[in-house]
Biopython code that builds the backbone (N, CA, C, O; Angstrom):
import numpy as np
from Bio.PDB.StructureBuilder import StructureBuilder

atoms = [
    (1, "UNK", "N", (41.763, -33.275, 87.203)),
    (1, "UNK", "CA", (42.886, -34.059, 87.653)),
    (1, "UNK", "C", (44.149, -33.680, 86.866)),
    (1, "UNK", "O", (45.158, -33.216, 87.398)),
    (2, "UNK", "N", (44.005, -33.923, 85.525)),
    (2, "UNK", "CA", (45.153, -33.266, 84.585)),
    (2, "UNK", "C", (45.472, -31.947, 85.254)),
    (2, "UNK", "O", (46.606, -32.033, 85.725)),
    (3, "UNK", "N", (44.893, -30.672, 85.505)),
    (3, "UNK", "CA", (45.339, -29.505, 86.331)),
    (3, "UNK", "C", (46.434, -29.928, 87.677)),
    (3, "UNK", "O", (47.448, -29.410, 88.144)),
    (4, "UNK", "N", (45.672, -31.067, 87.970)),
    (4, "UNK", "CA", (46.501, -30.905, 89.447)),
    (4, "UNK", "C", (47.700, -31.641, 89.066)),
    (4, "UNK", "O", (48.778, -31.078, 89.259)),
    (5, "UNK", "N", (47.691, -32.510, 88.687)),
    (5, "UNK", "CA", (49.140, -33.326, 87.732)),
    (5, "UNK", "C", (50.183, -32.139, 87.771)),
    (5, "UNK", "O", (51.114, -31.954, 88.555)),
    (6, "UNK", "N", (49.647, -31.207, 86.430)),
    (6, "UNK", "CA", (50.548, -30.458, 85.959)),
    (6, "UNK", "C", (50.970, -29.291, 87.237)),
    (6, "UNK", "O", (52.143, -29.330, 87.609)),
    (7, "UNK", "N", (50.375, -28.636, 87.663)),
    (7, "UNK", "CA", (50.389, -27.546, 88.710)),
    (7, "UNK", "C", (51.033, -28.927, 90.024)),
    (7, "UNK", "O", (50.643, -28.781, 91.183)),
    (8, "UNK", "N", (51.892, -30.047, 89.725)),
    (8, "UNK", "CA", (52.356, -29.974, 90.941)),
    (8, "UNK", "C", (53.892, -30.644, 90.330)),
    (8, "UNK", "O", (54.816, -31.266, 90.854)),
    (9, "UNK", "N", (53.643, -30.226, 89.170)),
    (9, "UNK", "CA", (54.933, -31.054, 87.858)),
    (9, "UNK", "C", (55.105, -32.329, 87.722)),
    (9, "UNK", "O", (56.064, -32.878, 87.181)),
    (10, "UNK", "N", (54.458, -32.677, 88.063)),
    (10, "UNK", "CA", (54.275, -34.742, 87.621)),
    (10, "UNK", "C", (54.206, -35.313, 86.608)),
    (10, "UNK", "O", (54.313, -36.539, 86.595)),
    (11, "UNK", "N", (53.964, -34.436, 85.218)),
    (11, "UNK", "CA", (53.706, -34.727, 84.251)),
    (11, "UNK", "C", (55.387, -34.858, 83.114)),
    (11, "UNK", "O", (55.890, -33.808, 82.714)),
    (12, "UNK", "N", (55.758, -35.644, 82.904)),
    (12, "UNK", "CA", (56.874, -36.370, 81.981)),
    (12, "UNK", "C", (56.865, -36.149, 80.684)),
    (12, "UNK", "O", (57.625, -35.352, 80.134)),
    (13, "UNK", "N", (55.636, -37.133, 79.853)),
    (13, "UNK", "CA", (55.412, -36.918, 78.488)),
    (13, "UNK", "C", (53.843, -36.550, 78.294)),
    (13, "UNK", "O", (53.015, -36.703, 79.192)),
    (14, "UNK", "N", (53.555, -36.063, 77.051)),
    (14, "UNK", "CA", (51.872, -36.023, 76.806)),
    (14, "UNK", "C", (51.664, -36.212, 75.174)),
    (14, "UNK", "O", (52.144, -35.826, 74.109)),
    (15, "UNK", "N", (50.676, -37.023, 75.671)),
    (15, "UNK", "CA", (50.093, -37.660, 74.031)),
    (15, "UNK", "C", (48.967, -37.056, 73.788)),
    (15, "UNK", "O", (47.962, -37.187, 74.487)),
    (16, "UNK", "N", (49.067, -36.216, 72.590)),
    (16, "UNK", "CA", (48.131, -35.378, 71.761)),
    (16, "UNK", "C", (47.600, -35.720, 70.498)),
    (16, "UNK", "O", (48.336, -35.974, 69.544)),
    (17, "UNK", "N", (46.601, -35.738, 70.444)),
    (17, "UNK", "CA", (45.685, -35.884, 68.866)),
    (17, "UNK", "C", (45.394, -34.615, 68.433)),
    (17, "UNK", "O", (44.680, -33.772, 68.975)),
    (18, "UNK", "N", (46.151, -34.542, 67.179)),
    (18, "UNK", "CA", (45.272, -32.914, 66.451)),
    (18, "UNK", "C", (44.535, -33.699, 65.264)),
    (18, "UNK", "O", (44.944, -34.490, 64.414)),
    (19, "UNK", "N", (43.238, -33.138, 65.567)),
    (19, "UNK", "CA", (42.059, -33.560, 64.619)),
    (19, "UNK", "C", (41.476, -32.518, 63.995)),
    (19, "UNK", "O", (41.108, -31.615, 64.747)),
    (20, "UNK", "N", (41.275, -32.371, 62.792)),
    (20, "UNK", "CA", (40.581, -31.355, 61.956)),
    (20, "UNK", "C", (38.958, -31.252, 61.848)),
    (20, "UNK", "O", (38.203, -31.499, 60.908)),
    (21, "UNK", "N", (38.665, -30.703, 63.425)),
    (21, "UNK", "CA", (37.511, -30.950, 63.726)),
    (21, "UNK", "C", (37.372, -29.462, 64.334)),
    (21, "UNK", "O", (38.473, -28.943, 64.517)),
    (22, "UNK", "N", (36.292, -28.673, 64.682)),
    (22, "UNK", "CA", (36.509, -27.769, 64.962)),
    (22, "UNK", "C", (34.918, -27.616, 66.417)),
    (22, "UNK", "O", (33.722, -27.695, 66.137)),
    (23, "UNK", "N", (35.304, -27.472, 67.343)),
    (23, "UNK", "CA", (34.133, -26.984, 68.136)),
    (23, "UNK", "C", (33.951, -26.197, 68.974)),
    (23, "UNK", "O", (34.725, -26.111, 69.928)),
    (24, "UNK", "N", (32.887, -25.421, 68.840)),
    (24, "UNK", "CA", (33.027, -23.885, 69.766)),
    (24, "UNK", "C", (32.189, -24.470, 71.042)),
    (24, "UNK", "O", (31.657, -25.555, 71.280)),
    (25, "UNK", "N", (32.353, -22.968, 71.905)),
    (25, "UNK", "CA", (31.699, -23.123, 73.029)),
    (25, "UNK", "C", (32.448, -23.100, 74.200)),
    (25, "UNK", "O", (33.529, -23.663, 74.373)),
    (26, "UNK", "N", (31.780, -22.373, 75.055)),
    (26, "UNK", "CA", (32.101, -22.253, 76.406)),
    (26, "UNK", "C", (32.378, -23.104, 77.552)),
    (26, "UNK", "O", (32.947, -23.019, 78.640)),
    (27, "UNK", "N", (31.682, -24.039, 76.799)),
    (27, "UNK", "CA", (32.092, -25.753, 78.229)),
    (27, "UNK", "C", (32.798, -26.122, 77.184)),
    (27, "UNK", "O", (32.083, -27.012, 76.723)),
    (28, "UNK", "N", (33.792, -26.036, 76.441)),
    (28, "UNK", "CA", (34.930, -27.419, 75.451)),
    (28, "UNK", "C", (35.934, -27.575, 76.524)),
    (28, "UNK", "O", (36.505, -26.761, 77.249)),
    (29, "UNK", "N", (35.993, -29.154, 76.384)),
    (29, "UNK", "CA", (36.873, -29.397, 77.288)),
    (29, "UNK", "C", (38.334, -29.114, 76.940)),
    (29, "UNK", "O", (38.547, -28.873, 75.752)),
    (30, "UNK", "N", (39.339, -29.101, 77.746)),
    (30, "UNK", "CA", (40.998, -28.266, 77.188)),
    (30, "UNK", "C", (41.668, -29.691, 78.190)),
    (30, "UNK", "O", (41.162, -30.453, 79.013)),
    (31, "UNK", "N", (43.132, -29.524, 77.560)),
    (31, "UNK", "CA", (43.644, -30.894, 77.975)),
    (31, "UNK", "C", (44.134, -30.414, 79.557)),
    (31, "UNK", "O", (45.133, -31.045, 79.903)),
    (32, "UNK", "N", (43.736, -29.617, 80.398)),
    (32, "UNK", "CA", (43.865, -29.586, 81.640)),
    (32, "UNK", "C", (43.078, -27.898, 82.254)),
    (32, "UNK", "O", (43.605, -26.789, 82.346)),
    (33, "UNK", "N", (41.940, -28.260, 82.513)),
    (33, "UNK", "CA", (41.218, -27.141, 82.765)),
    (33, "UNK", "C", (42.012, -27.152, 84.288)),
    (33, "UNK", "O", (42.680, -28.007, 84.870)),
    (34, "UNK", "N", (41.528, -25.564, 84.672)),
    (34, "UNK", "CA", (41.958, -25.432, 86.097)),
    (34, "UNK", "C", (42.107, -23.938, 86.308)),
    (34, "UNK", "O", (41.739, -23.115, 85.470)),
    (35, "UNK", "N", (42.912, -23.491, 87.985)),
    (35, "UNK", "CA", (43.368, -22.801, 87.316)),
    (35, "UNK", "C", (44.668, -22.512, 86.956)),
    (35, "UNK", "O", (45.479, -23.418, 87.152)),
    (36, "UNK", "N", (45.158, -21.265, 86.379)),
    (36, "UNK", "CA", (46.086, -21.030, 85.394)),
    (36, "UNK", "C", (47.629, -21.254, 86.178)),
    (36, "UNK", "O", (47.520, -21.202, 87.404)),
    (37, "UNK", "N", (48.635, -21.425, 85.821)),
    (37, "UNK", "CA", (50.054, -21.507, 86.106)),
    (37, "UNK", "C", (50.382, -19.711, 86.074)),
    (37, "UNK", "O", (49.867, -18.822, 85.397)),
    (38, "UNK", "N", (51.411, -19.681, 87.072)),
    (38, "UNK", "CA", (51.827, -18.278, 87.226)),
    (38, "UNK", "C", (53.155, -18.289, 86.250)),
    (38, "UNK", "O", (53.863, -19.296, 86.252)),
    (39, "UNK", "N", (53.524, -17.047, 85.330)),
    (39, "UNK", "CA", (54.443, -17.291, 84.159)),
    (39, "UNK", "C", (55.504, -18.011, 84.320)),
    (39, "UNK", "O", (56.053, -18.705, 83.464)),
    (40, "UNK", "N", (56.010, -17.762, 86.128)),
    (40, "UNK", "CA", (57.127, -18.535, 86.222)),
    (40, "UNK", "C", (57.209, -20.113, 86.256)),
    (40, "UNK", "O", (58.210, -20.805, 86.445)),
    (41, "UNK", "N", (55.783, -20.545, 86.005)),
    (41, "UNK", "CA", (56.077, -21.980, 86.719)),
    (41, "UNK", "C", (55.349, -22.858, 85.344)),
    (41, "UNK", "O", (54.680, -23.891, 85.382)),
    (42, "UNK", "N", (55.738, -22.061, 84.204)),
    (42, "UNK", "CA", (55.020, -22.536, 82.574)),
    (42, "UNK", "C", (56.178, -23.518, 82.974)),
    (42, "UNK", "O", (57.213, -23.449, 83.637)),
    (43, "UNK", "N", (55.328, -24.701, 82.066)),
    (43, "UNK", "CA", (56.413, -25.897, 81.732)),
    (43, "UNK", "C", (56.352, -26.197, 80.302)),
    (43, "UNK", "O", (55.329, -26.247, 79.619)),
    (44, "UNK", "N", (57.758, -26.424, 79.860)),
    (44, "UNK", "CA", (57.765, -26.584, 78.477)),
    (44, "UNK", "C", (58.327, -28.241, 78.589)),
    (44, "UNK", "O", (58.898, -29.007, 79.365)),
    (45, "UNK", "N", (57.603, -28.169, 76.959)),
    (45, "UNK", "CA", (57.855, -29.650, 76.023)),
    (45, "UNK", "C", (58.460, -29.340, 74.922)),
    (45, "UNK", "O", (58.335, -28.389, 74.150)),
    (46, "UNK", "N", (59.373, -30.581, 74.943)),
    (46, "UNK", "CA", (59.811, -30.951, 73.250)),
    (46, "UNK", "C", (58.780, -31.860, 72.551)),
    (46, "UNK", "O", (57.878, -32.413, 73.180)),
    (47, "UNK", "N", (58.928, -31.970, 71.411)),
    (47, "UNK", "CA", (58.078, -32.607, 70.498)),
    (47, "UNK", "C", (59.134, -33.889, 70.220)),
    (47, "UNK", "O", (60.317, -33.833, 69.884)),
    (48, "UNK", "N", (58.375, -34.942, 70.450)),
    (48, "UNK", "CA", (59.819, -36.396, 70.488)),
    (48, "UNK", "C", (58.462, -36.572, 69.133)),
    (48, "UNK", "O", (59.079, -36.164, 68.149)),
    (49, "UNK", "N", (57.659, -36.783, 68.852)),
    (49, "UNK", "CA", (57.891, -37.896, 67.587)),
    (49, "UNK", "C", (56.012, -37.656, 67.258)),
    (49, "UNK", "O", (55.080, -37.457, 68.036)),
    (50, "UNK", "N", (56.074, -37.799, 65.690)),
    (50, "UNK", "CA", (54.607, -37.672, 65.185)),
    (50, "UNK", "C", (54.652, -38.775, 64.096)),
    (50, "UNK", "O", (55.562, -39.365, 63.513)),
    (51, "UNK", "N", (53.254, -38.815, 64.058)),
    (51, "UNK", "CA", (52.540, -40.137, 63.407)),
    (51, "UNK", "C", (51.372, -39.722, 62.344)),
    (51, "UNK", "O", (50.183, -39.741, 62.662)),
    (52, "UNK", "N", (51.691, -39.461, 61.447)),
    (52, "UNK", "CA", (49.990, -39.267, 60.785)),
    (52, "UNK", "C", (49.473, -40.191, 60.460)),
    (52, "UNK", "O", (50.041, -41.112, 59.872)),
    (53, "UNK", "N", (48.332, -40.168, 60.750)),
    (53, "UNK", "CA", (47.002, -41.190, 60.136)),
    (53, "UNK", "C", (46.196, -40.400, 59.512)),
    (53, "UNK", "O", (45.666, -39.401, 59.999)),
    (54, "UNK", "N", (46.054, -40.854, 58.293)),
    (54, "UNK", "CA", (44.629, -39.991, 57.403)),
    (54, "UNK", "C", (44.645, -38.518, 57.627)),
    (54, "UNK", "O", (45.739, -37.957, 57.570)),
    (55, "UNK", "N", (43.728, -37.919, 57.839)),
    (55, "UNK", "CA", (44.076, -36.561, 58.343)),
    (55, "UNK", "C", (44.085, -35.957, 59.680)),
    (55, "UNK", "O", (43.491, -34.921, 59.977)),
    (56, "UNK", "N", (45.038, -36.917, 60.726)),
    (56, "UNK", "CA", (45.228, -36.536, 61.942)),
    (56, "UNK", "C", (46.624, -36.883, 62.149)),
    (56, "UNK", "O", (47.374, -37.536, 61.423)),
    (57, "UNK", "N", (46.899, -36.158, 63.610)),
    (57, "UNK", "CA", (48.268, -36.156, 63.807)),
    (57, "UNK", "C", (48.770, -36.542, 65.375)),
    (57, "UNK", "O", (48.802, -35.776, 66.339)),
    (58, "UNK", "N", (49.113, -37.826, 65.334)),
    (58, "UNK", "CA", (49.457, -38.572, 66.745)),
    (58, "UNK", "C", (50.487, -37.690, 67.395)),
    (58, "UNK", "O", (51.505, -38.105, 66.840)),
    (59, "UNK", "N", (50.855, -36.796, 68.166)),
    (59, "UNK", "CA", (51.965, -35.730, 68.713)),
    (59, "UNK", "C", (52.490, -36.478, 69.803)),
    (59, "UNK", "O", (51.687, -36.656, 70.719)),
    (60, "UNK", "N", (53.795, -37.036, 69.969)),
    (60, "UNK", "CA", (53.963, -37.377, 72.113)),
    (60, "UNK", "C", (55.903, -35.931, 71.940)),
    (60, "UNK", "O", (56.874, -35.645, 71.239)),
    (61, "UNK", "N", (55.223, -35.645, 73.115)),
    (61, "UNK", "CA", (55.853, -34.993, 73.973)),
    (61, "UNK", "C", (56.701, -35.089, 74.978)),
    (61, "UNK", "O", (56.135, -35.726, 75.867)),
    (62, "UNK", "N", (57.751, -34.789, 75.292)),
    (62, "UNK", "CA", (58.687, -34.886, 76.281)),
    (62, "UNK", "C", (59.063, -33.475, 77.127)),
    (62, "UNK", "O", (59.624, -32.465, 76.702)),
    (63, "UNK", "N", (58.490, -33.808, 78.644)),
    (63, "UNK", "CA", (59.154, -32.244, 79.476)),
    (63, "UNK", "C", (60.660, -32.178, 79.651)),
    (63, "UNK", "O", (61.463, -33.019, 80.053)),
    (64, "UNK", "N", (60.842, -30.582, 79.112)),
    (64, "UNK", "CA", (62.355, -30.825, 79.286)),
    (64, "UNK", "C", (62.792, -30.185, 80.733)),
    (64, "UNK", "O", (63.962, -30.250, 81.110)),
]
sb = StructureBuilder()
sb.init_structure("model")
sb.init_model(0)
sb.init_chain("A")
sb.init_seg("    ")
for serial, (resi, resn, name, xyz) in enumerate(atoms, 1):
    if name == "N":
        sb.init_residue(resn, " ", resi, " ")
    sb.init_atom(name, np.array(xyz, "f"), 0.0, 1.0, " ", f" {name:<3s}", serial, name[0])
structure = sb.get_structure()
């Protein structure tokens, strides 16, 4: 669903957790499996604002 969000530009802001966790493998889930965007239609974010807790990092995002 996240794929189709993004691949139709609906997506505004996105809230990210970076966790110091590490896991391999071929099924890990990614914050929008699918398939891929063609170069022209990459969408970029600004970084509006972070939060640390302990050793993680609350990220939200804004499309510009």
């Amino acid at each position: 669903m996240n794929a189709e969000l993004f691949g139709l530009g609906l997506v505004d802001e996105i809230f990210l957790t970076f966790a110091p966790k590490i896991k391999l493998g071929e099924d890990v889930p990614t914050i929008a499996d699918g398939k891929a965007l063609d170069r022209s239609d990459v969408q970029d974010f600004e970084l509006v604002s972070v939060k640390p807790v302990a050793s993680e990092l609350f990220l939200r995002y804004r499309r510009v």
